[in-house]
N, CA, C and O of each residue as an XYZ file, in Angstrom:
340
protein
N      -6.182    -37.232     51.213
C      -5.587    -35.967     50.873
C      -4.751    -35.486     52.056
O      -5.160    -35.662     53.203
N      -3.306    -34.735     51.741
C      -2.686    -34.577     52.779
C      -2.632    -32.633     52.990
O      -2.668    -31.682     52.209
N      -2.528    -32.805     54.525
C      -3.067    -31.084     54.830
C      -1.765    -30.581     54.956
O      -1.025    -31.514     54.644
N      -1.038    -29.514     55.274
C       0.095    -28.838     55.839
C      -0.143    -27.504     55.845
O      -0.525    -26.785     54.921
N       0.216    -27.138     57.397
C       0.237    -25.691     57.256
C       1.351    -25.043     56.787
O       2.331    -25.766     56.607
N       1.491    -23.629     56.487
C       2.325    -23.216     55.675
C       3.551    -22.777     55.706
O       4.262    -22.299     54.822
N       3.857    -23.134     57.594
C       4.838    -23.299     58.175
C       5.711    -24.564     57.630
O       6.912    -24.700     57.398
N       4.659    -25.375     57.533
C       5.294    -26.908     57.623
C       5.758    -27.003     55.769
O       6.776    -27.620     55.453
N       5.005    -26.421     54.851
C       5.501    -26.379     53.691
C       6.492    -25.813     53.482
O       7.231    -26.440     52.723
N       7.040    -24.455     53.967
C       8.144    -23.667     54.044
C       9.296    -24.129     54.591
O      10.400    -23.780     54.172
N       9.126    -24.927     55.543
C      10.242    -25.377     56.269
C      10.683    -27.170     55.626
O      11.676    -27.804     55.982
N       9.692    -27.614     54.700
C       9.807    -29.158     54.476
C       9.297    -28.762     52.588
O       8.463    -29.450     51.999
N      10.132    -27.352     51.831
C       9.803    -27.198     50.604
C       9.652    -28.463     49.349
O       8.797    -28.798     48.530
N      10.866    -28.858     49.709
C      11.304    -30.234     48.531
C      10.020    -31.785     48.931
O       9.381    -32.625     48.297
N      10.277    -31.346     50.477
C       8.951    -33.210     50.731
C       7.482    -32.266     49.822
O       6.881    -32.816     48.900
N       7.244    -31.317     50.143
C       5.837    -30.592     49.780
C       5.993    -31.094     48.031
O       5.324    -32.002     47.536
N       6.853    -30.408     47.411
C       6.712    -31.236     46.182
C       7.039    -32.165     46.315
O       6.114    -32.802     45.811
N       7.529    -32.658     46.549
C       7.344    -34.214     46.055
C       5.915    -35.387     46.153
O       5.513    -36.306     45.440
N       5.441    -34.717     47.515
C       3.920    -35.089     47.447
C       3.004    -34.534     46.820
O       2.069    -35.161     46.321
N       3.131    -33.383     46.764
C       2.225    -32.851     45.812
C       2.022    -32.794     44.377
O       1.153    -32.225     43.716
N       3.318    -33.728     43.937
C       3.369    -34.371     42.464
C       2.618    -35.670     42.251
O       2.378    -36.190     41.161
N       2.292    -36.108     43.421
C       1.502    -37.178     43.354
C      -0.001    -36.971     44.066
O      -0.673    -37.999     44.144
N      -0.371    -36.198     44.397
C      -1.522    -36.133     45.394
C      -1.755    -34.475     45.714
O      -0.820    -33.680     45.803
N      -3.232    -34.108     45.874
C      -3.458    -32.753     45.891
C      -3.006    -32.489     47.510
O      -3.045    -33.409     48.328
N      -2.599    -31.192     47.843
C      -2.257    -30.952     49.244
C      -3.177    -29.996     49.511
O      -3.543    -29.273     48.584
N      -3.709    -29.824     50.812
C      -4.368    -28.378     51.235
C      -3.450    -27.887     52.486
O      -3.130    -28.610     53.429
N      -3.055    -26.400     52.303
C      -2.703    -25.702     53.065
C      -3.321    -24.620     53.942
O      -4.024    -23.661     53.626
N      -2.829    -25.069     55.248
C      -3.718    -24.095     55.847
C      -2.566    -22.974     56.965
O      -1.376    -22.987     57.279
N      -3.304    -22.445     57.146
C      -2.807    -21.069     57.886
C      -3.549    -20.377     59.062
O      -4.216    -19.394     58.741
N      -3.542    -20.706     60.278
C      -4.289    -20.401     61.466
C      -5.350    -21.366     61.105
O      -6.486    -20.909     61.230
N      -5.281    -22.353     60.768
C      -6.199    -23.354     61.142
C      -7.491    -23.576     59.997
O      -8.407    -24.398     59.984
N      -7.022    -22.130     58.773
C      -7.807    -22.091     58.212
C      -7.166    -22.455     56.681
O      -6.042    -22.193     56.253
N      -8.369    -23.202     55.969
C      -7.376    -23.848     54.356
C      -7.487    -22.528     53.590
O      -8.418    -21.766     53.330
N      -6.308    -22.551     53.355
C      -6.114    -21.075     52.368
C      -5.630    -21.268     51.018
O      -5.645    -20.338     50.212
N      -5.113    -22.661     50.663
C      -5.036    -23.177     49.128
C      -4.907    -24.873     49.255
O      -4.886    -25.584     50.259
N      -4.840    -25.169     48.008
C      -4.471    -26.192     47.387
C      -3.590    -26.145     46.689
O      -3.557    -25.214     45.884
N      -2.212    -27.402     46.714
C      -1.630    -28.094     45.346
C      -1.794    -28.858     45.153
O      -1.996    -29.719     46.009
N      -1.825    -29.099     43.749
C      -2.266    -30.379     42.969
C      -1.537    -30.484     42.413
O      -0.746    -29.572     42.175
N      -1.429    -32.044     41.778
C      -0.479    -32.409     40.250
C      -0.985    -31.747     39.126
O      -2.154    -31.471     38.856
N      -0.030    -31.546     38.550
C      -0.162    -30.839     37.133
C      -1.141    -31.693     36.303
O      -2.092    -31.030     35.887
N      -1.150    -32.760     36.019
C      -2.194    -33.449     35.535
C      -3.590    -33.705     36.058
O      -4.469    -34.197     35.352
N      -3.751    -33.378     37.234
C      -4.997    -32.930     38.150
C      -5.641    -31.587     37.667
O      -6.731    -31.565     37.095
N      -4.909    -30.482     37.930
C      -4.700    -29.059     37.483
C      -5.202    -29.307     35.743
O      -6.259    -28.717     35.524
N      -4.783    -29.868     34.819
C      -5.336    -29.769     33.644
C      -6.860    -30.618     33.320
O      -7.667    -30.318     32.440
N      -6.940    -31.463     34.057
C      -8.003    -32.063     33.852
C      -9.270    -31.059     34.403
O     -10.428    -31.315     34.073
N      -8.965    -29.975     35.212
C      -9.812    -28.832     35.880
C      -9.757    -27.882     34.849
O     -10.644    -27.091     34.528
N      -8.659    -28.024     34.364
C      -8.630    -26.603     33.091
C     -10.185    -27.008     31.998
O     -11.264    -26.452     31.789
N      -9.570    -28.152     31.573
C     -10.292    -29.068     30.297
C     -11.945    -28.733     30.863
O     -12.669    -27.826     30.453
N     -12.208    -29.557     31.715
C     -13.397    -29.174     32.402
C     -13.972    -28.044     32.468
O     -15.006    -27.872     31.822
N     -13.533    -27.201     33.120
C     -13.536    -25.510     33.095
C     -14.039    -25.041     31.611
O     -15.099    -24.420     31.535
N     -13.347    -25.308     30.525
C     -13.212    -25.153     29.245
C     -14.584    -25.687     28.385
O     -15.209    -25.148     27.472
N     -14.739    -26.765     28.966
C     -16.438    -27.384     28.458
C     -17.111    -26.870     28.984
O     -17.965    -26.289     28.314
N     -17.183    -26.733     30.563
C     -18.466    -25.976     30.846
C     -18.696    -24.383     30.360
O     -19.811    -23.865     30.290
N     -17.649    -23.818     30.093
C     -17.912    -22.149     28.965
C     -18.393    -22.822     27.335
O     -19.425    -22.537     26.728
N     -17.467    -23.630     26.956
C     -17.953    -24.101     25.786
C     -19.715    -24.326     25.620
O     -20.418    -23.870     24.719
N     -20.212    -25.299     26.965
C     -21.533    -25.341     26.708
C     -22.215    -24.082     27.585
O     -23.441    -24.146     27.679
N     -21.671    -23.144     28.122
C     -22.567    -22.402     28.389
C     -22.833    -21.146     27.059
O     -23.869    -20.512     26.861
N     -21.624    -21.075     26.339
C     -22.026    -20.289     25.035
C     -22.805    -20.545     24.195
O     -23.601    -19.762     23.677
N     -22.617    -22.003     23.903
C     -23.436    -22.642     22.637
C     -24.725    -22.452     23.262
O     -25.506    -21.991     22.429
N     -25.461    -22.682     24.803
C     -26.564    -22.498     25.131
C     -27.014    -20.690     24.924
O     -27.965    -20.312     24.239
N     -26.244    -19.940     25.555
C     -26.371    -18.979     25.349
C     -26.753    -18.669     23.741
O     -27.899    -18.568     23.304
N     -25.383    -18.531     22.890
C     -26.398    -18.442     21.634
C     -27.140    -19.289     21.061
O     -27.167    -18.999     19.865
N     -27.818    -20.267     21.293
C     -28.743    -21.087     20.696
C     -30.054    -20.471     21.304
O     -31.034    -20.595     20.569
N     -30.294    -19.753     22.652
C     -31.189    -19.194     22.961
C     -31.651    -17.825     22.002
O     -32.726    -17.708     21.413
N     -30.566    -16.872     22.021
C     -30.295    -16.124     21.254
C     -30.816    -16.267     19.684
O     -31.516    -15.413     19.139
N     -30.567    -16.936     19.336
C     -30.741    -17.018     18.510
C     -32.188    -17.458     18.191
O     -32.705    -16.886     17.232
N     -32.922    -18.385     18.844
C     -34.449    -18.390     19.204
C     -35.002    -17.208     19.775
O     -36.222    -17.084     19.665
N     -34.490    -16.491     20.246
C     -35.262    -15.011     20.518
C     -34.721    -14.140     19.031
O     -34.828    -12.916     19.108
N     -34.366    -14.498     18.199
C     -34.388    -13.465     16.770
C     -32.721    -12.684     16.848
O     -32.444    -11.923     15.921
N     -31.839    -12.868     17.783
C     -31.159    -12.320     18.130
C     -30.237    -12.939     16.634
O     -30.170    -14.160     16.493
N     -29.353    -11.718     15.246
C     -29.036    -11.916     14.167
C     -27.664    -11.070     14.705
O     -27.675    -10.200     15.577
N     -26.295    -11.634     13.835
C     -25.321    -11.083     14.280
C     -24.927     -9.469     13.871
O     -24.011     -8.817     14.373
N     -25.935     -8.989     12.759
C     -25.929     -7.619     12.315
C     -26.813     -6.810     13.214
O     -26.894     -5.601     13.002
N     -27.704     -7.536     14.521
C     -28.495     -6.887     15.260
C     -28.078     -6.495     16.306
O     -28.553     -5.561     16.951
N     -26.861     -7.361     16.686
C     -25.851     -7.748     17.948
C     -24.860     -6.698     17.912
O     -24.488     -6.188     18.969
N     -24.186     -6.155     16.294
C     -22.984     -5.510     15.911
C     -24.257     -3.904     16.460
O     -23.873     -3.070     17.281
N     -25.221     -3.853     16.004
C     -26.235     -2.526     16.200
C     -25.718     -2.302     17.490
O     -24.707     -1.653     17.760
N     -26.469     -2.875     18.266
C     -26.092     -3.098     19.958
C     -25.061     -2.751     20.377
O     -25.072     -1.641     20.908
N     -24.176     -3.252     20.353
C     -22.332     -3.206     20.811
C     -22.321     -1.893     20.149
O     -22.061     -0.962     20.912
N     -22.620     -1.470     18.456
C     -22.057     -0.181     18.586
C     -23.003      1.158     19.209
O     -22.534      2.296     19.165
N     -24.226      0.917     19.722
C     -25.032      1.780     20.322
C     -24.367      1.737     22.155
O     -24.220      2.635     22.984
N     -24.175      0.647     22.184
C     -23.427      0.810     23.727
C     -21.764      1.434     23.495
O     -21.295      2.295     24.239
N     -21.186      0.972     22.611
C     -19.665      1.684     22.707
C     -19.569      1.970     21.641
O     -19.179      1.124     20.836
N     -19.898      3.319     21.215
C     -19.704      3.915     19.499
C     -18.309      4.137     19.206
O     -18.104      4.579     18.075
N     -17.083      3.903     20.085
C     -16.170      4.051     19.747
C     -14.980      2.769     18.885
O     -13.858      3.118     18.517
């Protein structure tokens, strides 16, 4: 993985992409990493990921829910006792 501080990205804009279309970069700033770029196809494969792990944390969530008696007309009670508006 290649580092650059953010001097060196600013001043070398076009090399920064161009590596960073192929390979994630970390940037740092006083010595300290303050981001990453990645390829766009890197970047989506984190989205996708991202996206399953909510996917299975809901389905766990209501599958629990739903073993504790939790019914979606009991849920609508709830929501409208917390925000009657």
């Amino acid at each position: 993985m290649i580092t650059m501080t953010s001097t060196e990205v600013r001043q070398n804009f076009g090399e920064f992409l161009e590596k960073g279309s192929r390979q994630p970069i970390i940037i740092k700033r006083q010595n300290r990493e303050i981001g990453a770029f990645v390829p766009m196809e890197e970047y989506q494969k984190l989205r996708q990921l991202q996206r399953q792990e909510l996917d299975q944390a809901i389905t766990g969530i209501s599958q629990e829910a739903k073993a504790n008696g939790l019914t979606e007309a009991l849920l609508q009670d709830i929501l409208t006792e917390v925000n009657p508006s």
